[in-house]
ZASE-449907 format. One line per field, with one value per residue: residue in three letters; x, y, z of N, C-alpha, C in turn. Coordinates in steps of 0.2 Angstrom, whole numbers. Example, Ala and Ser with C-alpha at 12.3 -4.5 7.8 and 13.67 -1.06 7.14 Angstrom:
2
r (ala | ser)
n.c1 (66 | 64)
n.c2 (-28 | -11)
n.c3 (39 | 35)
ca.c1 (62 | 68)
ca.c2 (-22 | -5)
ca.c3 (39 | 36)
c.c1 (66 | 64)
c.c2 (-16 | 0)
c.c3 (39 | 39)
This chain:
266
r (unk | unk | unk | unk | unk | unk | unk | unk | unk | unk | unk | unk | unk | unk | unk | unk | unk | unk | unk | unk | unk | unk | unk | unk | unk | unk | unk | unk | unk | unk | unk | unk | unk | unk | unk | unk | unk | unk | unk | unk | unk | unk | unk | unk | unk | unk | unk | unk | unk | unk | unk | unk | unk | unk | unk | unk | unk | unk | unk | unk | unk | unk | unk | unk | unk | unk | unk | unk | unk | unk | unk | unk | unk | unk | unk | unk | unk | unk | unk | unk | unk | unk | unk | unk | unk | unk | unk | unk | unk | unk | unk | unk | unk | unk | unk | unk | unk | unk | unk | unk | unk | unk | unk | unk | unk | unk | unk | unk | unk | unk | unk | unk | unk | unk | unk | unk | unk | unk | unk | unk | unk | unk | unk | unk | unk | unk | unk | unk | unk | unk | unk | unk | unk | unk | unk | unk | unk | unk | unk | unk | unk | unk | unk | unk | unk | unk | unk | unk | unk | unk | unk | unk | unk | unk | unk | unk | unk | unk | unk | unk | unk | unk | unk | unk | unk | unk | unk | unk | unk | unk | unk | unk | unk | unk | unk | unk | unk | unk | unk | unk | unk | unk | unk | unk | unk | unk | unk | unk | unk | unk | unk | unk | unk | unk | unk | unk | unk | unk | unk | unk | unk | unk | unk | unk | unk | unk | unk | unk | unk | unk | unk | unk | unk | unk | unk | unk | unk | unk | unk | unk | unk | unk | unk | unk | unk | unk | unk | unk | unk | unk | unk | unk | unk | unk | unk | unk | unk | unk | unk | unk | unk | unk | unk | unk | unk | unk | unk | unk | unk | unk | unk | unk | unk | unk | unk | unk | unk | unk | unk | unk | unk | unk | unk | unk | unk | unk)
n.c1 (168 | 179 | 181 | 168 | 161 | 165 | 158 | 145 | 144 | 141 | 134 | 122 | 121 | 114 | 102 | 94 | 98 | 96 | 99 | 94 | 90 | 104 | 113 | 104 | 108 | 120 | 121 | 114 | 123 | 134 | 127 | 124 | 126 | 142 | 137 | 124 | 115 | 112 | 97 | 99 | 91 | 71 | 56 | 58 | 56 | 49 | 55 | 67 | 71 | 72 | 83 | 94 | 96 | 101 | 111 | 119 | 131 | 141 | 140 | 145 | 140 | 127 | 110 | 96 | 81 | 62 | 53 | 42 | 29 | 20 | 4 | -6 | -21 | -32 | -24 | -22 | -35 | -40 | -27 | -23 | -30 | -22 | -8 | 5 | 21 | 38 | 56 | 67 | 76 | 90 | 92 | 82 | 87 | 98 | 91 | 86 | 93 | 99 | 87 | 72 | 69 | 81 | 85 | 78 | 69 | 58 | 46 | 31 | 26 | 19 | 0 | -11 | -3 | 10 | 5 | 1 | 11 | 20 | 9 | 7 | 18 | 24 | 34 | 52 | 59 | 70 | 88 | 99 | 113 | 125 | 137 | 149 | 166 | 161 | 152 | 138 | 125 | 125 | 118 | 104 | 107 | 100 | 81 | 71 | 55 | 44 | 34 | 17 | 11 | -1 | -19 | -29 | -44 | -52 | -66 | -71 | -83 | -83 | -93 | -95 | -83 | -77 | -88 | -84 | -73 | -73 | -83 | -76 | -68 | -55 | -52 | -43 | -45 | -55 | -65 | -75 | -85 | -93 | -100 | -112 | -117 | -105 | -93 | -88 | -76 | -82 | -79 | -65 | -56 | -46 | -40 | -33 | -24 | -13 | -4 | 1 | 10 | 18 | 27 | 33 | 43 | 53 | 52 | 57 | 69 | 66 | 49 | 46 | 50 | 41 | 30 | 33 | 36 | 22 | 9 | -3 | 0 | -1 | 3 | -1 | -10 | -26 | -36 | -29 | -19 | -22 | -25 | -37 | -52 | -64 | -75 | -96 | -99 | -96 | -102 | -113 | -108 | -106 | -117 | -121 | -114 | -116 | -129 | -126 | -119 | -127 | -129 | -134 | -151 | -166 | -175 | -165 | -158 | -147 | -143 | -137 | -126 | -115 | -103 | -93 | -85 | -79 | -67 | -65 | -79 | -96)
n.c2 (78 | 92 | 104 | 105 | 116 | 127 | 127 | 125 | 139 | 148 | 142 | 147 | 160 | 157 | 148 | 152 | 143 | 140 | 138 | 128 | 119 | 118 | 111 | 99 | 94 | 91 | 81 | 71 | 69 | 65 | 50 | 42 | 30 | 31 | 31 | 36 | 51 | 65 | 75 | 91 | 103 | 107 | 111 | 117 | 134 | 142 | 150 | 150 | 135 | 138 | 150 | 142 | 131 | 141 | 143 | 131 | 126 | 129 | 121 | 105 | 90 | 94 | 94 | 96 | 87 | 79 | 74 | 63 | 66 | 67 | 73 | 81 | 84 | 89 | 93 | 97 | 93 | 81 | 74 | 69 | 58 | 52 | 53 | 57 | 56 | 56 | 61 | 48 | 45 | 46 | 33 | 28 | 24 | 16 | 4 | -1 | -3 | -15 | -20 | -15 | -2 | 5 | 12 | 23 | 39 | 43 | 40 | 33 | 41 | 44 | 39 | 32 | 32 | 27 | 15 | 7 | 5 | -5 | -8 | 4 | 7 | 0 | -7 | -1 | 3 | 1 | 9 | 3 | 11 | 18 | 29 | 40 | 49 | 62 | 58 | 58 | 52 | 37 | 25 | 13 | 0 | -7 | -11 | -11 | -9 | 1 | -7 | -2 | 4 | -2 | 1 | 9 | 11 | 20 | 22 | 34 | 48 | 63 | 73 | 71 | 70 | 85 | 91 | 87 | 94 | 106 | 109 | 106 | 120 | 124 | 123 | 115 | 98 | 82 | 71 | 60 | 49 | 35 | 20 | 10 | -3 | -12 | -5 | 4 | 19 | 34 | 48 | 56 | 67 | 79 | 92 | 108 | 104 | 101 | 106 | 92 | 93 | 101 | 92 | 84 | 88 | 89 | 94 | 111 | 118 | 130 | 129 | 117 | 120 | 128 | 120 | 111 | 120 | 125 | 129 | 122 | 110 | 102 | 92 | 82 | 68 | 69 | 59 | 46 | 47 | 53 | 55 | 53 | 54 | 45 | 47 | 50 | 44 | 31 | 24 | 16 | 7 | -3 | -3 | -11 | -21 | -28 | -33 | -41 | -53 | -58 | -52 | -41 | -36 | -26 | -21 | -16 | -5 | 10 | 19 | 34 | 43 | 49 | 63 | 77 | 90 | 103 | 114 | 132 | 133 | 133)
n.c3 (6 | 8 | 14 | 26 | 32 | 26 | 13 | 18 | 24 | 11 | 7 | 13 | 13 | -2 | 0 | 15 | 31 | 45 | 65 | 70 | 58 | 54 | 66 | 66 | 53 | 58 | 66 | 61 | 49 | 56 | 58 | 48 | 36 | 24 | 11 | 9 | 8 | 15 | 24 | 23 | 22 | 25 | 16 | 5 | -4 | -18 | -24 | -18 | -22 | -34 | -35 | -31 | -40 | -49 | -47 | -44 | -46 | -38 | -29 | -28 | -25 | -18 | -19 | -24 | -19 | -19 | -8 | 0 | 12 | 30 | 30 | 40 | 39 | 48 | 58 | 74 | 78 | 80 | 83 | 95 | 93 | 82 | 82 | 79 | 67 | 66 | 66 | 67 | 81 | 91 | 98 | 94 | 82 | 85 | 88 | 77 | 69 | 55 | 49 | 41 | 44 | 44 | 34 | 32 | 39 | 46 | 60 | 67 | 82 | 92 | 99 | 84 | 74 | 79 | 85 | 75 | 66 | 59 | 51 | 42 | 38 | 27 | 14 | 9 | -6 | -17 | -30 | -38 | -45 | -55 | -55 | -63 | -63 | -55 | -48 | -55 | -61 | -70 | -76 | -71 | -62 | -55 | -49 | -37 | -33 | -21 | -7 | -4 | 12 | 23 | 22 | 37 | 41 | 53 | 67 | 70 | 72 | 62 | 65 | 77 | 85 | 80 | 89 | 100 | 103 | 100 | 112 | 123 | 123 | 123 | 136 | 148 | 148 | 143 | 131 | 126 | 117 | 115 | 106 | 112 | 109 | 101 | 105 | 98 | 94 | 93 | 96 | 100 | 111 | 115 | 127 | 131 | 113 | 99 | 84 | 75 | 64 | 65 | 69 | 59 | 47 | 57 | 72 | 77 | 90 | 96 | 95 | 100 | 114 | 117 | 117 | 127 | 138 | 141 | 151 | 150 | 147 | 131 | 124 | 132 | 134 | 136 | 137 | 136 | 144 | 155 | 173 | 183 | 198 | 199 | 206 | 209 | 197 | 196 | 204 | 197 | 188 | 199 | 204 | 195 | 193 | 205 | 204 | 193 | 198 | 205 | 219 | 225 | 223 | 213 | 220 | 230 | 241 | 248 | 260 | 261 | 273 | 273 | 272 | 264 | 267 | 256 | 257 | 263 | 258 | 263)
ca.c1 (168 | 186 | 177 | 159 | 160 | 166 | 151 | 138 | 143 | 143 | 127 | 118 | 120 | 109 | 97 | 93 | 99 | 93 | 105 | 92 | 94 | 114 | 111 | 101 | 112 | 127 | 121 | 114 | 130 | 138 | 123 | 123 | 133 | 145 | 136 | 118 | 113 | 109 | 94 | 99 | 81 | 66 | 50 | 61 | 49 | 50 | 62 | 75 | 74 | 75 | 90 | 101 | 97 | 106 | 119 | 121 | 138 | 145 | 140 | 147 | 137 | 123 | 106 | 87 | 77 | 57 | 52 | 34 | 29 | 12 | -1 | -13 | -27 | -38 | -22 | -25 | -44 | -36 | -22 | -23 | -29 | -19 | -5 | 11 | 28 | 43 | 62 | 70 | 80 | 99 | 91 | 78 | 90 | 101 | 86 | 82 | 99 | 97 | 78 | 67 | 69 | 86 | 88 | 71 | 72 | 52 | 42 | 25 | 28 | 12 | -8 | -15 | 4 | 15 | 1 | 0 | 18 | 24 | 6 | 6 | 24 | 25 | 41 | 54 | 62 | 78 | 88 | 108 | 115 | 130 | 138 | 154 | 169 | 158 | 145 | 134 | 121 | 124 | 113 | 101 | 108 | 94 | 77 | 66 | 50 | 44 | 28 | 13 | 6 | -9 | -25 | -33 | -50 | -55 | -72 | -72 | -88 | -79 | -95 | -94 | -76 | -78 | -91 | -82 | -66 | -76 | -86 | -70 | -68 | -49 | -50 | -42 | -52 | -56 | -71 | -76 | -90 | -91 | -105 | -110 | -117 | -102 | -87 | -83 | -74 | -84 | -76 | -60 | -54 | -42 | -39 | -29 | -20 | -7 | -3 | 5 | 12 | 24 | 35 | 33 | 49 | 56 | 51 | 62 | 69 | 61 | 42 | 47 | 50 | 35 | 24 | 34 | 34 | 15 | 6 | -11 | 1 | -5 | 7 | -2 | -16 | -29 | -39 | -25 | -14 | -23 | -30 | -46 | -55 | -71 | -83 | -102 | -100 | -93 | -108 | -120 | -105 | -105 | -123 | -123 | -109 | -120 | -135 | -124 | -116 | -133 | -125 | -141 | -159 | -167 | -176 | -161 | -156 | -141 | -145 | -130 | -125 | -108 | -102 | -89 | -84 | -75 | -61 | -66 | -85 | -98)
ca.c2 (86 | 94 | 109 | 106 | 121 | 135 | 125 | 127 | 146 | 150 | 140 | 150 | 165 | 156 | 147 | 151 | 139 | 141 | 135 | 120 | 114 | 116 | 105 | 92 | 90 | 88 | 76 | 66 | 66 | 57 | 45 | 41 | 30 | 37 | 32 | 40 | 58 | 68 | 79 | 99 | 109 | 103 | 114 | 124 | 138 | 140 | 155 | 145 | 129 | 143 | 151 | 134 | 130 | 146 | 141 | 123 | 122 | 131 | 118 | 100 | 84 | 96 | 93 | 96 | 80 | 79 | 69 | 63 | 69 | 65 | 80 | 80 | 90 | 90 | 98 | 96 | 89 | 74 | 76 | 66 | 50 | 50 | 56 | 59 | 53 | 62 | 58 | 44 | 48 | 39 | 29 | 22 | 21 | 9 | -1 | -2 | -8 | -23 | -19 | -11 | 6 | 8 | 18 | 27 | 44 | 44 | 35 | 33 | 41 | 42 | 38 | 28 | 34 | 22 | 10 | 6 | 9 | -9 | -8 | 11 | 10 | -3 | -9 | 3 | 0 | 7 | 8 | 4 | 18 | 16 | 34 | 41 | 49 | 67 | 56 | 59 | 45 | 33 | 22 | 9 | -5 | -14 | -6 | -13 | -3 | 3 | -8 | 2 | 1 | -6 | 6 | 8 | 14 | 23 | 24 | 42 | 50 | 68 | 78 | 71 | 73 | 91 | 93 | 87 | 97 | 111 | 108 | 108 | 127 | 126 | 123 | 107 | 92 | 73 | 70 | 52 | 46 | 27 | 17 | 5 | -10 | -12 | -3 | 9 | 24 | 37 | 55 | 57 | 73 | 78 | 99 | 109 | 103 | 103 | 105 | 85 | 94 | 104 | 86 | 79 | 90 | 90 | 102 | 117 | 120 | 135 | 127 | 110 | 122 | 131 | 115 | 109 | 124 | 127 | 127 | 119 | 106 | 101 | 86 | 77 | 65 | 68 | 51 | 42 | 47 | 58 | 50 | 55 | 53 | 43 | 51 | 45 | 43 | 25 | 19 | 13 | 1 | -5 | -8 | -17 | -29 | -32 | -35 | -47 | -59 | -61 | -49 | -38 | -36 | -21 | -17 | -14 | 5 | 12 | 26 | 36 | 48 | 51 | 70 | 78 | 98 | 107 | 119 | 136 | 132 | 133)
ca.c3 (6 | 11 | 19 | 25 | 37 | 20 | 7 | 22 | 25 | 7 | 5 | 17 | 7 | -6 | 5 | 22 | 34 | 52 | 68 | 70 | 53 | 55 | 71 | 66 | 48 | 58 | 71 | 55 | 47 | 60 | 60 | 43 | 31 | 19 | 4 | 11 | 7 | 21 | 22 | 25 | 26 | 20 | 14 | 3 | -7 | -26 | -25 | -15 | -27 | -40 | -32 | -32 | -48 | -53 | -43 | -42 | -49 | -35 | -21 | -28 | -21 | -16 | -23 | -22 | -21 | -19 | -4 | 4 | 20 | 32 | 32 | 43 | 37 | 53 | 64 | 83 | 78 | 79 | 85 | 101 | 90 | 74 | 84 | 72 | 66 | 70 | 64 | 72 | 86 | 89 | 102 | 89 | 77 | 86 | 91 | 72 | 64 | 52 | 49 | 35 | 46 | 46 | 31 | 35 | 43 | 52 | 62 | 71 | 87 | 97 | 94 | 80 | 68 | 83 | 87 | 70 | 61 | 54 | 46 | 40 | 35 | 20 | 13 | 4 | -14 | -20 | -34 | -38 | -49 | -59 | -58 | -64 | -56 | -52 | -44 | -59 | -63 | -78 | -78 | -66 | -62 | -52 | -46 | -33 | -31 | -14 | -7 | 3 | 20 | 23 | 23 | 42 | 45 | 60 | 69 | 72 | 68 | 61 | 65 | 86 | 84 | 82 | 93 | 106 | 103 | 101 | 117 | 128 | 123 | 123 | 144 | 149 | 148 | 138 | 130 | 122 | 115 | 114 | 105 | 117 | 106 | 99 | 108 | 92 | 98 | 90 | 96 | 105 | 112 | 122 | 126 | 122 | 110 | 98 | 78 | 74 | 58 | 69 | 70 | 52 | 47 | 63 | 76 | 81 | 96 | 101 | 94 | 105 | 119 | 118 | 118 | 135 | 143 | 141 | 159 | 150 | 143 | 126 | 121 | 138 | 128 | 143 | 137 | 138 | 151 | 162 | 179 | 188 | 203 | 196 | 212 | 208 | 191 | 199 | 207 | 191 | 187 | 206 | 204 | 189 | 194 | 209 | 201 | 188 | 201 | 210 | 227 | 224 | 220 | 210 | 225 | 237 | 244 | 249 | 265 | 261 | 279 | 274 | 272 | 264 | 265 | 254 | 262 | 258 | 256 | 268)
c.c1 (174 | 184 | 170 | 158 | 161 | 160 | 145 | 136 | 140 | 134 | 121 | 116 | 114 | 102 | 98 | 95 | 98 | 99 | 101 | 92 | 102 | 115 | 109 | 105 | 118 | 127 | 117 | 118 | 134 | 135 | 123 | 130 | 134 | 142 | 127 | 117 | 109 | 106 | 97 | 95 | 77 | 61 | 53 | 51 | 51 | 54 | 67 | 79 | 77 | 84 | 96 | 100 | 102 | 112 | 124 | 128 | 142 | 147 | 138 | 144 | 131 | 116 | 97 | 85 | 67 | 60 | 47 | 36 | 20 | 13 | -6 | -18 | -31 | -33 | -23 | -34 | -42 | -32 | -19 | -23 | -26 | -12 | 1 | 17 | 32 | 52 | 65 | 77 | 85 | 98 | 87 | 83 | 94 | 99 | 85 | 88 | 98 | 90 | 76 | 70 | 75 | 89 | 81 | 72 | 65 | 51 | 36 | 30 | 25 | 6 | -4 | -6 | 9 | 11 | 2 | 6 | 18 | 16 | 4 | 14 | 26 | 32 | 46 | 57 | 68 | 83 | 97 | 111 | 123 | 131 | 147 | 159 | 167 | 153 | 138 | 130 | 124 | 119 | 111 | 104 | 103 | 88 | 74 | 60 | 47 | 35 | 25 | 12 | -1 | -15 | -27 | -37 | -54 | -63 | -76 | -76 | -84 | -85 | -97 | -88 | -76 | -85 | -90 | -78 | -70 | -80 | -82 | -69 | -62 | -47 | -48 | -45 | -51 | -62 | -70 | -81 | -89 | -97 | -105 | -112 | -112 | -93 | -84 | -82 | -75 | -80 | -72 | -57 | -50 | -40 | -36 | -24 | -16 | -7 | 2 | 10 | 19 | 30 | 36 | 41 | 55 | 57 | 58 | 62 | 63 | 52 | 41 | 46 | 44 | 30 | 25 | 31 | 25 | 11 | 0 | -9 | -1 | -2 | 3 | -11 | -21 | -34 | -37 | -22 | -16 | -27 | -35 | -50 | -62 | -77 | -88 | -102 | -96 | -99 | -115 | -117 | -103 | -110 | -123 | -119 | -113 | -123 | -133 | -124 | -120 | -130 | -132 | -145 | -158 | -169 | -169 | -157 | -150 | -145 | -139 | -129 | -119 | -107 | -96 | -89 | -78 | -70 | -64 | -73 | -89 | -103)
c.c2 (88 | 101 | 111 | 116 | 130 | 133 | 128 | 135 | 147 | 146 | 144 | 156 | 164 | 153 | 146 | 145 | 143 | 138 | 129 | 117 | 112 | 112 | 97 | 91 | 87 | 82 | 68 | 66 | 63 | 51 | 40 | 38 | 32 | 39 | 34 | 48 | 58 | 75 | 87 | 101 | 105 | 111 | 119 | 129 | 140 | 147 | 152 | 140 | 134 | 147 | 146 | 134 | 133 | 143 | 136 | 120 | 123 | 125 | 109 | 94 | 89 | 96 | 95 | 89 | 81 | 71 | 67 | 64 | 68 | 74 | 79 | 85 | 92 | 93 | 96 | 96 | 85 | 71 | 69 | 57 | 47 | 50 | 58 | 55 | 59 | 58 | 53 | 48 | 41 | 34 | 22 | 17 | 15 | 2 | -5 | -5 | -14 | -23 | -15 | -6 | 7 | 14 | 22 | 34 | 48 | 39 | 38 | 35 | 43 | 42 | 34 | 27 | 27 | 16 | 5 | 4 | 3 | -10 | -3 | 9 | 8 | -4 | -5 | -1 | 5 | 4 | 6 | 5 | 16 | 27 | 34 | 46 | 56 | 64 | 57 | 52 | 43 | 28 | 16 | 2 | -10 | -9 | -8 | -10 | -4 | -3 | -4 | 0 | 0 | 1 | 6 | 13 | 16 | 25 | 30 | 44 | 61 | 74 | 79 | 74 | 83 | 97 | 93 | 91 | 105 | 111 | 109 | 115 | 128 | 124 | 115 | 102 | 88 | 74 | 64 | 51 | 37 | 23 | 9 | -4 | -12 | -11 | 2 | 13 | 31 | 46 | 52 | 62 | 75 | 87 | 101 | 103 | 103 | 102 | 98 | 88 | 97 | 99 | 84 | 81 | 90 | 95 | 106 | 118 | 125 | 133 | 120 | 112 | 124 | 127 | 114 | 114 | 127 | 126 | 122 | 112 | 100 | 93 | 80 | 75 | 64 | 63 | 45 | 39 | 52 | 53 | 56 | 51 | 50 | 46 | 50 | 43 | 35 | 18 | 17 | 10 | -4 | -9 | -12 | -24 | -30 | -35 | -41 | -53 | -60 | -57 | -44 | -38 | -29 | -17 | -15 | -6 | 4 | 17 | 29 | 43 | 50 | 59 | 71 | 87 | 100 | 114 | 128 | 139 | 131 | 126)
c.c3 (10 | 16 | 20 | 27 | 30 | 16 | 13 | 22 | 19 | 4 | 7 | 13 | 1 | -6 | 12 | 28 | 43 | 58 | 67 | 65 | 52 | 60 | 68 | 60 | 53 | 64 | 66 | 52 | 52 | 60 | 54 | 39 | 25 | 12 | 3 | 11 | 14 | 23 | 25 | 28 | 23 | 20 | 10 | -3 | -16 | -27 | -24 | -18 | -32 | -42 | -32 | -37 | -50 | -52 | -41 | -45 | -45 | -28 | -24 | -23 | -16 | -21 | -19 | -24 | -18 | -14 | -1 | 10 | 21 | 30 | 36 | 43 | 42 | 57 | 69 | 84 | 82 | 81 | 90 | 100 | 86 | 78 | 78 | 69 | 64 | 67 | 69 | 75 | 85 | 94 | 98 | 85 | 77 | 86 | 85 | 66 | 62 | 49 | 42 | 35 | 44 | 40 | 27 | 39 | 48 | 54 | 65 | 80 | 93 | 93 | 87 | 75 | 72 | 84 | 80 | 65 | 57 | 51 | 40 | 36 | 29 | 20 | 8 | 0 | -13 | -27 | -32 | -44 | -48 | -60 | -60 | -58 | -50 | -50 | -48 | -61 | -69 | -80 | -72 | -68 | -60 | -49 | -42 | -29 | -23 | -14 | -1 | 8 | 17 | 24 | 31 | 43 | 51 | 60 | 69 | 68 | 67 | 66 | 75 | 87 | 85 | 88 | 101 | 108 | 105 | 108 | 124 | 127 | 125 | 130 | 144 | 150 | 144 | 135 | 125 | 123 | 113 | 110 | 109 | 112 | 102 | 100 | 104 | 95 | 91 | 89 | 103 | 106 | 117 | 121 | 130 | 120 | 104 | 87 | 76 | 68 | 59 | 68 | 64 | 49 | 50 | 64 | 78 | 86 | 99 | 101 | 100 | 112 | 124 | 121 | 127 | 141 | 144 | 147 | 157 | 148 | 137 | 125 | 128 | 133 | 136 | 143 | 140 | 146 | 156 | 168 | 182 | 193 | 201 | 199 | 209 | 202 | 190 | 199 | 202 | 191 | 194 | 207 | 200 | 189 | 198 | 207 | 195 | 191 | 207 | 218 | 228 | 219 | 217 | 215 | 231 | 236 | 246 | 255 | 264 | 266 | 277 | 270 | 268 | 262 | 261 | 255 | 258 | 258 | 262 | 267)
């Protein structure tokens, strides 16, 4: 392309480009090699396709392509434990040279989506295209079809799940339900929280901003990574160790004198 900067203007006019799509193509046109397509916008809308179409002859080696993308239907239900995937970053990408990923453009990138990834992500296919001197296909040379990831099953009971989510009341807080005969991790909650779908595309500066700067901070998994003072809600599992390693009997008391005042409070 002899002038990206005149095609980009001149593209705009027909479909909207935003600065943080002009950002993020031009710092994956550096990333990328020569003979890889490099995505512009994504979610266009059926006017915009419509609009190129008309006018696709004006913008030589530009093209619409259909692409898959996660959805997460439940939104920040879930949020916390499916977590998302997000465009690899140029630190990934280094990490990732020589590998499956490297001509990949998401990943798992917290909760169940990153925990998970070389089993969720499968193996890609691709094709090797015979075209001519306008870069027009002629015909498949080779194909190799893409193989899936693996299915994973979660314990989450949806109807705890929302109970719990909904039981925070948007104020900050965790909630987990556990089944003890077994360990399955029934409802996990964490609040507030955040729309995962936000990243799938790759979030916008100002939507990114938003999250960080939020006082209740929504992207903090307060399951995970929040600490807490455990205060009485300690001393069952004190007893019960006792009582395991023969250190105390059932009958044995505690006389507890110890005081604490709160600043403030009479």
């Amino acid at each position: 392309m002899h002038d990206m900067q005149a095609l980009l203007k001149s593209l705009a006019t027909v479909v909207p480009l935003s600065g943080d799509d002009l950002r993020r193509f031009g710092q994956a046109l550096k990333e990328q090699r020569s003979f890889q397509s490099v995505p512009l916008r994504n979610h266009l809308s059926e006017d915009e396709i419509a609009r190129f179409a008309i006018n696709r002859w004006r913008f030589p080696g530009v093209e619409i392509a259909p692409y898959l993308r996660r959805y997460y239907p439940q939104g920040a239900l879930t949020a916390s434990v499916v977590g998302y995937v997000g465009s690899i970053d140029q630190r990934e990408a280094e990490k990732l040279q020589g590998t499956p990923y490297a001509d990949m453009s998401q990943i798992g990138k917290s909760g169940i989506e990153r925990e998970y990834e070389k089993l969720l992500r499968g193996v890609p296919g691709y094709e090797l295209v015979e075209v001519n001197a306008d870069q027009r296909p002629l015909r498949v040379l080779e194909r190799v079809p893409p193989r899936p990831g693996e299915n994973l099953y979660l314990t989450l009971d949806m109807h705890l799940q929302n109970a719990a989510y909904a039981g925070l009341r948007g104020r900050a807080g965790a909630a987990v339900a556990v089944d003890p005969r077994n360990g399955q991790v029934l409802a996990l909650a964490s609040s507030p929280s955040y729309d995962p779908n936000l990243f799938v595309g790759g979030i916008s500066e100002a939507n990114y901003k938003a999250l960080l700067d939020d006082p209740h901070h929504p992207l903090l998994n307060r399951v995970t990574d929040g600490t807490y003072l455990p205060g009485s809600t300690v001393k069952p599992f004190e007893a019960v160790a006792g009582l395991e390693l023969g250190l105390r009997t059932p009958q044995y008391t505690v006389d507890s004198v110890g005081e604490w005042h709160i600043p403030g409070l009479p």
